[in-house]
C-alpha positions in Angstrom: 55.0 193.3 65.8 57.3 190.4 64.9 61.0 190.9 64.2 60.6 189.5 60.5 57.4 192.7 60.4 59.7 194.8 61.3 62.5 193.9 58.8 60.4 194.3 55.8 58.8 197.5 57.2 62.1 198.8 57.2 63.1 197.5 54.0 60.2 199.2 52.8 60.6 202.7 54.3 64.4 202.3 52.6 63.2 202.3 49.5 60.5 204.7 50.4 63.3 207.2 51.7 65.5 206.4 48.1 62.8 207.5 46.5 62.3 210.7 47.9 65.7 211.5 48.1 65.5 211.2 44.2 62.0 213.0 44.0 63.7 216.0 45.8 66.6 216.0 43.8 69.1 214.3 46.3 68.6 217.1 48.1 69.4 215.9 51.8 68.0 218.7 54.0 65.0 218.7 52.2 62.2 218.9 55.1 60.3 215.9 53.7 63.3 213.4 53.2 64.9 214.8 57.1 61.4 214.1 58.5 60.8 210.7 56.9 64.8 210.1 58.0 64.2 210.5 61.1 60.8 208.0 61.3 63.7 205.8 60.2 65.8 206.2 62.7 63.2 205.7 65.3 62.3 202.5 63.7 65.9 201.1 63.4 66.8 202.1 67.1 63.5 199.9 68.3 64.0 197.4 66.1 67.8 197.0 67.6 66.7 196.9 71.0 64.4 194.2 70.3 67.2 192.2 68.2 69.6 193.1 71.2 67.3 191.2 74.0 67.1 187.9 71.5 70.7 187.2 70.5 69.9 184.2 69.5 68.0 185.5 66.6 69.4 185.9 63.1 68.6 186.9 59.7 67.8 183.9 57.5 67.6 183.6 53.6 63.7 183.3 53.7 64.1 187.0 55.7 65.6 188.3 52.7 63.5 187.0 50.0 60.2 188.5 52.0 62.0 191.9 52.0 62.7 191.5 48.4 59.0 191.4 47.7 57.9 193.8 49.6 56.9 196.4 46.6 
């Protein structure tokens, strides 16, 4: 999967986790919103380690505006 994949999967699992935060009543510990947390994580710790072996690569403007529309 391509690093710019990646950044708007996890732009979309953001605002997948925001909104079940707010569907369980910000309730935190709630065993659905820890669960999908935690996919998350997993995600943003590989998608680091990719980033990390290219240094050279960096977020551009077009990055953004493909996350933006990712609804």
């Amino acid at each position: 999967m391509s690093k710019e994949l990646m950044y708007i999967l996890i732009t979309k699992m953001h605002l997948r986790l925001n909104a079940l935060i707010e569907k369980n009543n910000y309730d935190l510990l709630n065993e659905e919103v820890l669960q999908y947390s935690q996919r998350l994580d997993k995600i943003l710790s590989l998608y680091n380690r990719i980033v990390q072996k290219d240094k050279s690569y960096a977020f551009s403007v077009s990055h953004l505006n493909k996350a933006a529309k990712c609804n």
